[in-house]
N, CA and C of each residue as an Amber inpcrd file, in Angstrom:
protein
   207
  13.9810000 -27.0090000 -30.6960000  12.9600000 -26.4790000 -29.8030000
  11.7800000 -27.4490000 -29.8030000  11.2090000 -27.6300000 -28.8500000
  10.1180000 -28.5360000 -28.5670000   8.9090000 -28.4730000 -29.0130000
   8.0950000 -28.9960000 -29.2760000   6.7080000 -28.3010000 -30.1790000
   5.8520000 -27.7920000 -29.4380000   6.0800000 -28.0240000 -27.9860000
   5.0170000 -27.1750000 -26.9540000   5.6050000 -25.6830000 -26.9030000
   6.9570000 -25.3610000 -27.2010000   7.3800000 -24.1120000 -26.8470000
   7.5070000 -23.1060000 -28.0520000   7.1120000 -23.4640000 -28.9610000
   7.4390000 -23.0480000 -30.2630000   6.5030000 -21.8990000 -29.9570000
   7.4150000 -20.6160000 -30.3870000   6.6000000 -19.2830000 -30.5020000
   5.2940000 -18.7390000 -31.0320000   4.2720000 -18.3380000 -30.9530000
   3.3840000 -17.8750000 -31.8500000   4.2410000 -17.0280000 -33.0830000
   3.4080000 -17.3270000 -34.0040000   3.8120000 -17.2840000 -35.4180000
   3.2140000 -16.5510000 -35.5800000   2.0080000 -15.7560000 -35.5590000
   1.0960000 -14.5840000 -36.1970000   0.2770000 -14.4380000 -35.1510000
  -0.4860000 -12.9360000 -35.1880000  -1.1990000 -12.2460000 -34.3390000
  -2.1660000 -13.1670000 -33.4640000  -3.1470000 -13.9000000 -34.4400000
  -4.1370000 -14.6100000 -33.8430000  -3.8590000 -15.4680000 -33.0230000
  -3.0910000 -16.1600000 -33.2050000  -1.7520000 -17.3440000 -31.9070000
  -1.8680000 -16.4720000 -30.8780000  -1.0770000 -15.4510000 -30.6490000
  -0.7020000 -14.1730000 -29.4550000  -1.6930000 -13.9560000 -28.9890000
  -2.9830000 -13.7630000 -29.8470000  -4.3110000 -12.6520000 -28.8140000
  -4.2900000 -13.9500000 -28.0670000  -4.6500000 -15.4520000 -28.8540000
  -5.1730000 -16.3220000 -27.9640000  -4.5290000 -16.9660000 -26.8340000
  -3.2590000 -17.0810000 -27.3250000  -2.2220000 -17.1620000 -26.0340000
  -2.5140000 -15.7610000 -24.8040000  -2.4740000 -14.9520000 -24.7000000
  -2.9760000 -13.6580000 -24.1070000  -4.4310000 -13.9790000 -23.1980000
  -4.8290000 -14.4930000 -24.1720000  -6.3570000 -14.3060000 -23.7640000
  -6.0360000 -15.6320000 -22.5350000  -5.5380000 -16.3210000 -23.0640000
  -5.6120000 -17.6150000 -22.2420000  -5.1890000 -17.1130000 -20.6430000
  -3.9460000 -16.4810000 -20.8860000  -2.8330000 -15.9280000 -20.0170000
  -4.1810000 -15.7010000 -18.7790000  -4.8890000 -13.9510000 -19.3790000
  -5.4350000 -13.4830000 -18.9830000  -6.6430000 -14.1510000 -18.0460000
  -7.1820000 -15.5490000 -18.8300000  -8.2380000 -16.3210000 -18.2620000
  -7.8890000 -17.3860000 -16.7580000  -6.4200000 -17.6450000 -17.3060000
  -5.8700000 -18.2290000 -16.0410000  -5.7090000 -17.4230000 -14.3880000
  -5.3870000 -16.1730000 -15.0710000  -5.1600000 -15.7190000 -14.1770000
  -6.0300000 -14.8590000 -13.3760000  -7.0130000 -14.7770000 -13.7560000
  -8.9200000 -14.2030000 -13.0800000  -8.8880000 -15.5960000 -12.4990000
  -9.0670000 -16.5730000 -13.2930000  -9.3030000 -18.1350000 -12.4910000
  -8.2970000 -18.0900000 -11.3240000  -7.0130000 -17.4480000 -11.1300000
  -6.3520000 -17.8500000 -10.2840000  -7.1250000 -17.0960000  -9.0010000
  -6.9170000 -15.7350000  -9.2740000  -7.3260000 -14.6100000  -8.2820000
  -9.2460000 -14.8370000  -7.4650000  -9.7220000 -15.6060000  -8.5240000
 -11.1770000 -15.9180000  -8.4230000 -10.8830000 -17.1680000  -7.1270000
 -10.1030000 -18.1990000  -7.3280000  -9.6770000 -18.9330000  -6.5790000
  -9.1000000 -19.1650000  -5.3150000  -8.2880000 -18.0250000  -5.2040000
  -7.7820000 -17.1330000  -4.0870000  -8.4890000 -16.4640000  -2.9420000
  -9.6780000 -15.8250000  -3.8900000 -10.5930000 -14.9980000  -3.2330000
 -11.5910000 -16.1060000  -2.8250000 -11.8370000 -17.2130000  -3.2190000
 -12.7610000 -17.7380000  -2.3410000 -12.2000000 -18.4770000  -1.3840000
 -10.6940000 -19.1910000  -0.9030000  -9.8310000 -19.7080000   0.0560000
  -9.5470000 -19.0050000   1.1450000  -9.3900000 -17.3980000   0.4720000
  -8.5980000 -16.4840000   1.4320000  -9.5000000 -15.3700000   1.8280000
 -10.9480000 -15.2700000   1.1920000 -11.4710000 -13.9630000   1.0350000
 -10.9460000 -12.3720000   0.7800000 -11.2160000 -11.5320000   1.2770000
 -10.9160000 -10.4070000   0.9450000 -10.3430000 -10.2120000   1.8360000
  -8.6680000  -9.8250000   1.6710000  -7.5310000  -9.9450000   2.5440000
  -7.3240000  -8.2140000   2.8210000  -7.8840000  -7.2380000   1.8490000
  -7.5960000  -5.7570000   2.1770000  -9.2810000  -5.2250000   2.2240000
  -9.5480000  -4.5670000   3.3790000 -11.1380000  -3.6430000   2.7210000
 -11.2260000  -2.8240000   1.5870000 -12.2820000  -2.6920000   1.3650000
 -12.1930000  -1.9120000  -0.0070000 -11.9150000  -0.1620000   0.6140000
 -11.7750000   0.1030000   1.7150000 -11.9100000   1.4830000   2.1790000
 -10.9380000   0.9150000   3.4310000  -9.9430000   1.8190000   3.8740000
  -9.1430000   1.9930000   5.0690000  -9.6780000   3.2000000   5.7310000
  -9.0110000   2.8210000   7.1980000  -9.3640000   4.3000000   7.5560000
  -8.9710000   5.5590000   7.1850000  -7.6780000   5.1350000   6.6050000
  -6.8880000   6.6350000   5.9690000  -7.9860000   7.4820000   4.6490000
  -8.6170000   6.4710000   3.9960000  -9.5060000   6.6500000   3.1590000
 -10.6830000   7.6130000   3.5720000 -11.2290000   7.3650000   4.4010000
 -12.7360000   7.7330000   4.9070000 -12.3610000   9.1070000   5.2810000
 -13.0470000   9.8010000   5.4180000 -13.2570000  11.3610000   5.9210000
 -13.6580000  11.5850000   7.5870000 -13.1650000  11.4950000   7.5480000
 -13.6930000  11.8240000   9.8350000 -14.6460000  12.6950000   9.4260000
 -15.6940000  12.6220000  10.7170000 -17.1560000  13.7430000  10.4340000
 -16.6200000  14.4000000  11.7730000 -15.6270000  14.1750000  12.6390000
 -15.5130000  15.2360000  14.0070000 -14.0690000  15.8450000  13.9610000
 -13.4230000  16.9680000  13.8260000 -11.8130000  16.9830000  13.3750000
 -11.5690000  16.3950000  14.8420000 -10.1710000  15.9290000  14.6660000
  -9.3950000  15.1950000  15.7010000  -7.6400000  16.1010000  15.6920000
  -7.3280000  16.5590000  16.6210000  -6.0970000  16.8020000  17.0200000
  -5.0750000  16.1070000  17.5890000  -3.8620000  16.5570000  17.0410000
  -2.8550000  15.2750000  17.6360000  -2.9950000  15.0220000  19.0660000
  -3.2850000  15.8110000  20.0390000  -3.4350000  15.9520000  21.3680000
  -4.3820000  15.0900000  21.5300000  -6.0910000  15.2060000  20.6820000
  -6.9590000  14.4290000  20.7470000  -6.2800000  12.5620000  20.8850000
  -5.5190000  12.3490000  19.5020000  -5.1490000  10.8860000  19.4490000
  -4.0080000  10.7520000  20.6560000  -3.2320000  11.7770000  21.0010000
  -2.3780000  11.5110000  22.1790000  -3.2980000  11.3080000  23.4460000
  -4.7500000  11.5600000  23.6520000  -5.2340000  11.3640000  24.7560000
  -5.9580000  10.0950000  25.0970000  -5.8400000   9.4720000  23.3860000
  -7.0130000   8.0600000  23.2380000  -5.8720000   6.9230000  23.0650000
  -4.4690000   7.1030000  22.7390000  -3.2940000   6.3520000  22.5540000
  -2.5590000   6.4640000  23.7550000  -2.7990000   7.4580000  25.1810000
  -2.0550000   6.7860000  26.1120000  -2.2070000   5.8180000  26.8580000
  -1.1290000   5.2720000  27.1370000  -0.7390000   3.8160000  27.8420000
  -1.1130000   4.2820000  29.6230000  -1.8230000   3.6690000  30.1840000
  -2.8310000   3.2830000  31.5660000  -1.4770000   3.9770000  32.5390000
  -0.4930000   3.3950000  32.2500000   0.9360000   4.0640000  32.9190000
   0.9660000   4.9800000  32.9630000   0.7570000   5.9280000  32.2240000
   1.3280000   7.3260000  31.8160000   0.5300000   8.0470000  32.4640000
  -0.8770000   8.0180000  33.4270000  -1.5490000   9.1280000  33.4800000
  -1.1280000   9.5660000  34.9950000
């Protein structure tokens, strides 16, 4: 086995291997987020609460197609 791959041997090896893991991978996502920005909102519409109720009829009247009337 190679000396780069050689297992951690005791706890303190592991946290720091871990920790490392962990640091790479905020660096990755940190990295990401400034290339790609924020690819989902933090709130969808399914999320939010409507303040007026809406009926299916309601969205069937705002979703028909110019054809249909």
């Amino acid at each position: 086995m190679p000396e780069d791959e050689k297992p951690a041997t005791n706890r303190a090896e592991q946290d720091k291997t871990e920790q490392d893991a962990e640091s790479r991978a905020r660096a990755q996502r940190a990295r990401l987020a400034r290339v790609f920005g924020d690819v989902l909102p933090e709130q969808t519409a399914d999320d939010r609460s409507e303040s007026t109720s809406r009926t299916s009829a309601d969205w069937f009247e705002r979703e028909r197609p110019p054809h249909h009337f």
